[in-house]
N, C-alpha and C positions, 0 to 999 in steps of 0.2 A: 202326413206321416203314416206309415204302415207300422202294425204291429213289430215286426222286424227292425225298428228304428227305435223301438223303446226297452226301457229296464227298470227294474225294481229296485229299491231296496229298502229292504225293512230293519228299523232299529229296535231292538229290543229294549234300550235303555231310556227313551223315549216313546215306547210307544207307538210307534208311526209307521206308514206304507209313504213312500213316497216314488211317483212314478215319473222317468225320464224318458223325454225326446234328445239325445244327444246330451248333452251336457245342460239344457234347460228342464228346470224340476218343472213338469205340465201338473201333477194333481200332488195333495197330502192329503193325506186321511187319518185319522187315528186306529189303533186297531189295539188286539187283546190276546198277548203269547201267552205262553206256557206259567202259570201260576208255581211250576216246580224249575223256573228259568230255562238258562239254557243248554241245551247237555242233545247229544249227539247220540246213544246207547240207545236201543232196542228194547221198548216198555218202558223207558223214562218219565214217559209223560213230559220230555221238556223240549223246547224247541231247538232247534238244529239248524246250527251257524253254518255258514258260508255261501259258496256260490251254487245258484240250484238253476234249474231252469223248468220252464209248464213243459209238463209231460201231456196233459190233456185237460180238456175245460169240456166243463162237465154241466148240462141244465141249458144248453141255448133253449127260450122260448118259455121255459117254464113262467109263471106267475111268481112274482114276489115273497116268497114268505114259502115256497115250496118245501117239503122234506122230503130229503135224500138220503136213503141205508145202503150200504155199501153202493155209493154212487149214483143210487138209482131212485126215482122219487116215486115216493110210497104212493101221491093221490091226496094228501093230504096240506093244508096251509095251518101254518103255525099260527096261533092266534097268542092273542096275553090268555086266554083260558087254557088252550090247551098245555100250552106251559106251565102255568100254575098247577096243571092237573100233573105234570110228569117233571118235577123240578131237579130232579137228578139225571133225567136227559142229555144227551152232548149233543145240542142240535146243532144239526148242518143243513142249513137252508140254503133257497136260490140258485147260485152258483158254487161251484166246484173248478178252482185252480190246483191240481194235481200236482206236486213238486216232484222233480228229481234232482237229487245231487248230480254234482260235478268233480265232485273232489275227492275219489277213491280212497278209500281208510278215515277219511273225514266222515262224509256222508252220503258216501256210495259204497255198496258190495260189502258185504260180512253183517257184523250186528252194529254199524253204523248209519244204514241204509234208507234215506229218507221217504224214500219211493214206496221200500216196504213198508215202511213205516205207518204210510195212508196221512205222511204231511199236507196238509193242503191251507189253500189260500180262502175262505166260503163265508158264506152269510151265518147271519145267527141271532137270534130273537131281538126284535127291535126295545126290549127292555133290558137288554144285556149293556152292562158300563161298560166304555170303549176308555183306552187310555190306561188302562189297570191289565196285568198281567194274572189273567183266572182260567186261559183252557186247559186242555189236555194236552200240549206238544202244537195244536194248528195256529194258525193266525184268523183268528175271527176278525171279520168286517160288520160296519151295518149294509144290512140289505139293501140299500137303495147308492153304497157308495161300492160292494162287488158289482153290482150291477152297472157302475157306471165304466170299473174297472176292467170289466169281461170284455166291453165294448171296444177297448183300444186294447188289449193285449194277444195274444195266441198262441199255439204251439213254439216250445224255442225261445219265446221271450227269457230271457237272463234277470233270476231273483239274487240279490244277494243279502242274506242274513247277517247283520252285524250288531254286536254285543253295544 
């Protein structure tokens, strides 16, 4: 199967990514939304339902546990120390799935805009609880299951966000 042959979709109400080949579920993963649910608004902090698809993927090649600022990795691996040293941190490690809407006045174009938003799909310290809704608006993964997830997806792949 090619990237082109697969989809997403993440529930919020559970917790979960789960990735399709056609109509057979290939992976689940647990993952970690928006701690202020879900809401589609500009500075929300919550995460944004509907249909989205990868704008860009971000970190091929990087090391595991990389950090990423505005997309771009600083040089640095996340360690449990370094963490513990900066625990108010929104770390985004590894990989970078870059979302866009699809669904204009939903969460495309205006102050619904997921793209502006800097939604993404990305890693995040492996002491982070998955299954609990704690980020800022993104879908955290652990790092070793973005990593598995960068690997079968690409540009264009179709996320859909459901409550």
């Amino acid at each position: 199967m090619t990237a082109g042959d697969r989809h997403i979709v993440v529930s919020l109400a559970r917790q979960e990514l789960l990735l399709f080949a056609g109509d057979s579920c290939q992976a689940r993963y647990l993952v970690s939304t928006s701690r202020y649910g879900p809401g589609e608004k500009m500075d929300s902090q919550c995460t944004p339902r509907g249909l989205h698809r990868i704008r860009a993927c971000i970190g091929a090649g990087l090391a595991p546990g990389s950090v990423l600022v505005g997309r771009r990795p600083t040089g640095e691996v996340c360690t449990p120390e370094l963490a513990s040293r900066l625990p108010a941190r929104d770390w985004i490690l590894t990989r970078i799935l870059w979302l866009c809407g699809c669904e204009p006045g939903r969460n495309r174009f205006g102050k619904v805009d997921s793209m502006q938003r800097f939604i993404y799909i990305h890693g995040t310290p492996d002491q982070e609880v998955m299954g609990v809704p704690q980020s800022h608006g993104c879908i955290r993964m652990r790092n070793t299951d973005v990593l598995e997830l960068f690997d079968q997806v690409g540009i264009g792949t179709l996320v859909d966000i459901v409550s």
